[in-house]
DOLUMTI-861587 format. One record per residue (C-alpha): residue in three letters; x, y, z. Coordinates in steps of 0.001 Angstrom, whole numbers, plus 500000, padded with zeros to 6 digits. Example, Ala and Ser with C-alpha at 12.3 -4.5 7.8 and 13.67 -1.06 7.14 Angstrom:
2
ALA512300495500507800;SER513670498940507140;
//
This chain:
426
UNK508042565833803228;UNK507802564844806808;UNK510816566186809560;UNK511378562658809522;UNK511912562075805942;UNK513964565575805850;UNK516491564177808418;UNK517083561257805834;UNK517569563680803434;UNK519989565959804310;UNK521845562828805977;UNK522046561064802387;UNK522943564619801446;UNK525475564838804098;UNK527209561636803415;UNK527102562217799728;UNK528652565906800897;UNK531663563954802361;UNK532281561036799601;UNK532595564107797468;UNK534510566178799512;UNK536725563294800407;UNK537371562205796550;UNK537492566085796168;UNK540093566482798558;UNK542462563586797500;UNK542086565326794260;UNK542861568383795448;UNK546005566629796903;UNK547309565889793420;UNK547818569108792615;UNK550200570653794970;UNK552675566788793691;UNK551709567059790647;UNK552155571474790390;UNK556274570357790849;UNK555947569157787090;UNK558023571128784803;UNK555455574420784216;UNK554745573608780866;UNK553663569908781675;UNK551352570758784363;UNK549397572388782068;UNK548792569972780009;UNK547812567910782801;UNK544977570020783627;UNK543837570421780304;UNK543265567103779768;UNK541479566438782932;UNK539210568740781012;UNK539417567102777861;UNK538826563524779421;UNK535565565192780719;UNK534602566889777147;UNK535115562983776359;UNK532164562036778578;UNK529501564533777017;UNK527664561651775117;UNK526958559744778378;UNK526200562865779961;UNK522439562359780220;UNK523035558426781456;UNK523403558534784934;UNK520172560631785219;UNK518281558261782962;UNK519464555245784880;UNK518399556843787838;UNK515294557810786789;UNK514578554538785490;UNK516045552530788469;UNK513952554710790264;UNK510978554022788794;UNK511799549930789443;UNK509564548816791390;UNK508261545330790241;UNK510270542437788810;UNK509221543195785378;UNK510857546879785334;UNK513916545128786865;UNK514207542659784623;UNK513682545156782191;UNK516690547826784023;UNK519050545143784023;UNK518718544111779728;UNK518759548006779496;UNK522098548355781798;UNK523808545428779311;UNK522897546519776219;UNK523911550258776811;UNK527253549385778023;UNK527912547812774729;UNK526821550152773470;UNK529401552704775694;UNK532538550242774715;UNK531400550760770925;UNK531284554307770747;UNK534397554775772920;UNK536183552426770160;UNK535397554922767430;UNK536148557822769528;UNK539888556027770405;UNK540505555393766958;UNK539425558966765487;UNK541695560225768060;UNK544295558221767696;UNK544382559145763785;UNK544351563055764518;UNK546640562832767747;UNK548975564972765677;UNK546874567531765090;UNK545680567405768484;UNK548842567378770342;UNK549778570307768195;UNK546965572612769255;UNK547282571717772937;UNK550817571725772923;UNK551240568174774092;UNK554629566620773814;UNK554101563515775177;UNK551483561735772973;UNK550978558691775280;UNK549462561589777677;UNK546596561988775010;UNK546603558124774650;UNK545841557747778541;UNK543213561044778293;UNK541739558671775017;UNK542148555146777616;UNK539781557618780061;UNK537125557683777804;UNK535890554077778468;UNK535508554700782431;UNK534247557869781551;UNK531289556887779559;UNK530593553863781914;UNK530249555208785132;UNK527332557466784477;UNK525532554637783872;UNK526611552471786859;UNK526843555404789049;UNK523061556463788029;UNK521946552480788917;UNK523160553157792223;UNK521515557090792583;UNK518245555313791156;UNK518151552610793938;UNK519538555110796617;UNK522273552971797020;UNK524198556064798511;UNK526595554442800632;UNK527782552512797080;UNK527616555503795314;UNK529901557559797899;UNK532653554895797833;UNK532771554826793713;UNK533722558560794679;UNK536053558094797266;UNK538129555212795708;UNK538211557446792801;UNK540015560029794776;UNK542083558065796668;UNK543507555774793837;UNK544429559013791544;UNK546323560605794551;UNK548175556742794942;UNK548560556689791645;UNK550163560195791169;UNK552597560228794476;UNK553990556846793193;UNK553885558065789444;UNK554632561767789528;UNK556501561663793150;UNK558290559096792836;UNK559129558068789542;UNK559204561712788402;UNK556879561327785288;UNK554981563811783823;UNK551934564528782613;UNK551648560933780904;UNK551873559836784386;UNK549622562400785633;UNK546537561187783244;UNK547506557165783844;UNK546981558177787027;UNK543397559017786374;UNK542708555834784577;UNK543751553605787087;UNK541571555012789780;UNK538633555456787613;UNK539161551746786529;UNK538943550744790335;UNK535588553310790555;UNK533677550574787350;UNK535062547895789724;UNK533577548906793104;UNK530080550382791367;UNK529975546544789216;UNK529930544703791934;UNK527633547074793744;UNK525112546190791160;UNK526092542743790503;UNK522556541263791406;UNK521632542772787961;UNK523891541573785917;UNK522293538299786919;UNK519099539399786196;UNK517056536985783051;UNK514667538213780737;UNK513761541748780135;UNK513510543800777081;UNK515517546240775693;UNK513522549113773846;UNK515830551640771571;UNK513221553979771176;UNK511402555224774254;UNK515017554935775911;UNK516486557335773201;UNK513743559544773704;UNK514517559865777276;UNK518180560147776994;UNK518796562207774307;UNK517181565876775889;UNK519129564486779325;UNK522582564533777307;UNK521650567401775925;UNK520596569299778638;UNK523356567861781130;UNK525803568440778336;UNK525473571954777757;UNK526644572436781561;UNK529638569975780865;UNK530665571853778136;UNK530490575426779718;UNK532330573934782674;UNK534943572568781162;UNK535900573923777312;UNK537366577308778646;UNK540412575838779651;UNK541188573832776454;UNK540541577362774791;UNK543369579007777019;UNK545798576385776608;UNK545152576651772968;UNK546039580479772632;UNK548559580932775820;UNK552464579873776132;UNK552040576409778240;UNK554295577447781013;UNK551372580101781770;UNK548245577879781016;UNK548867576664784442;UNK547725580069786492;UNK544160579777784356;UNK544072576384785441;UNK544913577153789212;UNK541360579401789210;UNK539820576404787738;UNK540959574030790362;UNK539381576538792502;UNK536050576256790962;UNK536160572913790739;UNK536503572281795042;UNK533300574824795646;UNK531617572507793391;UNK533007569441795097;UNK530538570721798032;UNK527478571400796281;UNK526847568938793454;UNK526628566053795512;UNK523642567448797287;UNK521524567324793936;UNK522925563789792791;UNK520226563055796301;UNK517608565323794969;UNK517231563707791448;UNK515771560019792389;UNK513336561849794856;UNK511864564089792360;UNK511763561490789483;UNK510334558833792338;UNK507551561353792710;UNK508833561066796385;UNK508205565196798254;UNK509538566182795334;UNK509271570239795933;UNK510546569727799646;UNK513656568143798140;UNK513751571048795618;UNK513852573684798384;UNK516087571311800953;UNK519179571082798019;UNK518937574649796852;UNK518753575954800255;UNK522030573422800814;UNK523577574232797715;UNK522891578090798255;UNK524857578379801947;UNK527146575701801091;UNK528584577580798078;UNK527906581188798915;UNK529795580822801800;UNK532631579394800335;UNK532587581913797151;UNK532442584606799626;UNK535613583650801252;UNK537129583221798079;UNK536230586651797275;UNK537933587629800473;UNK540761586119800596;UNK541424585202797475;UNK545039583975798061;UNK543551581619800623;UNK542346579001798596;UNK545633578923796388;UNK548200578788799675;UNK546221575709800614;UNK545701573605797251;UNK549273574810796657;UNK551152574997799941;UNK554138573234798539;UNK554979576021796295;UNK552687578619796640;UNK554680581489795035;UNK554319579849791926;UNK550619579789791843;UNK549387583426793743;UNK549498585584790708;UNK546033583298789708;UNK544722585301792895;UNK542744587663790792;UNK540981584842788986;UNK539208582880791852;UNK536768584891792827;UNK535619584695789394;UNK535715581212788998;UNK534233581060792758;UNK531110582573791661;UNK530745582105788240;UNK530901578109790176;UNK528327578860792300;UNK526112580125789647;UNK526558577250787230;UNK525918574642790664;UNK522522576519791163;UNK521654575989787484;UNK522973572467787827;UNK520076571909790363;UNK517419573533788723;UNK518088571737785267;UNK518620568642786774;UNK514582569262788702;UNK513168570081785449;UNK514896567200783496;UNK514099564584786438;UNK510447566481785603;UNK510517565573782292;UNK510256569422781666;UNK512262569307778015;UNK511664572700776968;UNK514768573948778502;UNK516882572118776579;UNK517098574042773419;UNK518153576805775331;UNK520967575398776950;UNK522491574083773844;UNK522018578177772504;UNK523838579107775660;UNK526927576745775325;UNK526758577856772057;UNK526810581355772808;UNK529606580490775072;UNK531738578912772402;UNK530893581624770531;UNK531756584525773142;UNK535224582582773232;UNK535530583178769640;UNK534853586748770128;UNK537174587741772665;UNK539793585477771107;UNK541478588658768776;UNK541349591395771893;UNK543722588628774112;UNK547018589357772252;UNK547116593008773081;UNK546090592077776809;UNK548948591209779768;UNK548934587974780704;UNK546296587978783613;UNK544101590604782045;UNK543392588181779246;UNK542820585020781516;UNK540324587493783201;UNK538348588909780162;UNK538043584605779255;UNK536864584171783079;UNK534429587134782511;UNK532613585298779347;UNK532901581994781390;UNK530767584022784363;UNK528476585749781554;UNK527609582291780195;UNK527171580954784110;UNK524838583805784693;UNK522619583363781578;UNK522534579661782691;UNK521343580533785837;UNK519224583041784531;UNK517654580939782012;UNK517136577513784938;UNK515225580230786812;UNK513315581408784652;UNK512376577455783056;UNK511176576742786983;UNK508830579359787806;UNK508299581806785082;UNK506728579940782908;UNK503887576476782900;UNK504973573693780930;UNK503655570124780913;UNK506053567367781297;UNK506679565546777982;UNK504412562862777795;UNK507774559958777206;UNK507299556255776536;UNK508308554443779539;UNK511649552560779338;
//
């Protein structure tokens, strides 16, 4: 990669750095409006911002296998072929989000009982999420494919700013709740499939083309699983806390998540430019180096001032009523690098995958397994544990499982040869 071509980089990089850090700060700004909801509510609320995500594991692997493919686009024939692929898969999307509406909608009982959910038009609204969920990967991976950047950024940004609209007028001002909280969310992420449609509207134009279920499956399927594992050790700790802890405390595990959740708001965007590069065969082990090197200072930094000041970070997301929030203090820098860990890995699995380098993928499923599993474990030992001790020994299996993920990424990139799978092309 030329100095040229690593200027471009790290300024697709840096704008994709601020889309996310402006749709991560608008989010960010929901929190200290929507942290005046009564105690018990607001956990909810961030539980099922983690449930609405658990909700997108099946299109986990589709933004990186649209942008691998859209990458790979380069004649009228592999366009034509994209845009028949882009069609049928949404269909596909609205189908399986239909089953997964009505299967929740027949246990929301038993659902709203083990999160403690009073309101079951909130888990309605978290089900309604589903649909944008599993559509934008695909739209938003057109876009990464095409290095369409600059319509990529603003799906993010819109995103951010419509659920912080949506929540002041909601949550502010019409006092709701949690409900309000998650229809919130749906409205802005309904505006996101909007803007990143009519970004790609020249395909949806697009004649002839062939859709082939095979070679596309075989493709997707390691991506979802690979991606997925990471979704799911991101995200299904805090459904397991709100499941064993009083409500009107969930909230203080969920403050150290928020926490997590900004450092990654830094660093993640910085692979979404690696992936088309590497898959487009374009300096792919300059753009390796340039996003961990990025991701590395961008997040050590930021989980070393978390481990610093650890109140810092909780004062600012919560200025409005920070006393209510600093007992979480002990938590962040545990989330903060157990984060940073799990961002690394991010890049490294998302190199091999946009590689074609499958043989990791067993081994992530084993470690979110593991992970479930470790929850399990430690699940008897919480009732004779305070309060924060037992948020911290489920933050210490969260960083255990980040580590082994790193661990494992590491080891996947340069410890061992592999061949890329040899997979029909789509």
């Amino acid at each position: 990669m030329s100095a040229e071509s690593g200027r471009h980089f790290f300024k697709q990089a840096g704008w994709m750095v601020a889309a996310n850090l402006g749709c991560g700060l608008f989010m960010f700004a929901v929190h200290p409006i929507a942290g005046k909801m009564e105690a018990a509510e607001y956990g909810v609320f961030q539980t099922l911002l983690k449930l609405f995500l658990l909700l997108g594991i099946p299109s986990a692997g589709l933004q990186p296998v649209f942008a691998l493919q859209a990458a790979m686009a380069k004649t009228p024939p592999a366009q034509a072929e994209l845009a028949a692929t882009l069609r049928a898969v949404l269909w596909a999307m609205s189908g399986l989000w239909l089953v997964m509406f009505l299967a929740g909608w027949a246990a929301s009982d038993v659902i709203c009982a083990t999160f403690k959910i009073t309101n079951p038009n909130a888990l309605l609204a978290t089900l309604g999420l589903g649909l944008t969920t599993l559509w934008l990967p695909v739209l938003r991976g057109v876009l990464q494919g095409r290095q369409d950047f600059a319509g990529l950024g603003w799906t993010l940004i819109i995103d951010g700013i419509g659920r912080f609209t949506m929540v002041v007028l909601l949550v502010a001002v019409l006092h709701g709740q949690a409900a309000s909280g998650i229809s919130a969310s749906l409205v802005s992420q309904f505006a996101a499939v909007v803007l990143a449609g009519w970004c790609t509207r020249e395909l949806w134009r697009a004649g002839g083309g062939e859709f082939r279920w095979r070679p596309w499956l075989a493709r997707v399927v390691p991506l979802t699983l690979g991606m997925g594992a990471v979704m799911f050790i991101s995200s299904v700790d805090t459904l397991f806390v709100q499941s064993q802890f009083d409500p009107k405390l969930t909230r203080l595990y969920g403050a150290g998540v928020i926490v997590g959740f900004g450092l990654s708001q830094f660093t993640l965007p910085i692979a979404s430019v690696m992936f088309p590069k590497i898959a487009g065969g374009t300096g792919a082990d300059a753009a390796l180096r340039h996003t961990l090197l990025g991701t590395a200072a961008l997040g050590g930094a930021v989980a070393a001032v978390c481990s610093l000041m650890p109140t810092l970070p909780l004062r600012v997301v919560y200025f409005r009523n920070p006393e209510e929030f600093l007992p979480a203090a002990p938590l962040v820098p545990w989330f903060a690098w157990s984060i940073l860990c799990l961002v690394l890995a991010n890049v490294l699995v998302q190199n091999l995958l946009a590689r074609q380098r499958f043989a990791i993928v067993p081994w992530l499923a084993i470690i979110a397994v593991s992970f479930a599993g470790g929850l399990w474990w430690v699940q008897p030992q919480l009732a004779g544990l305070e309060t924060m001790a037992a948020f911290q020994a489920v933050a210490r299996v969260l960083c255990v499982a980040c580590v082994a993920l790193l661990g494992t990424a590491v080891w996947f990139t340069w410890g061992r040869t592999e061949t890329p799978t040899a997979v029909p092309a789509v």
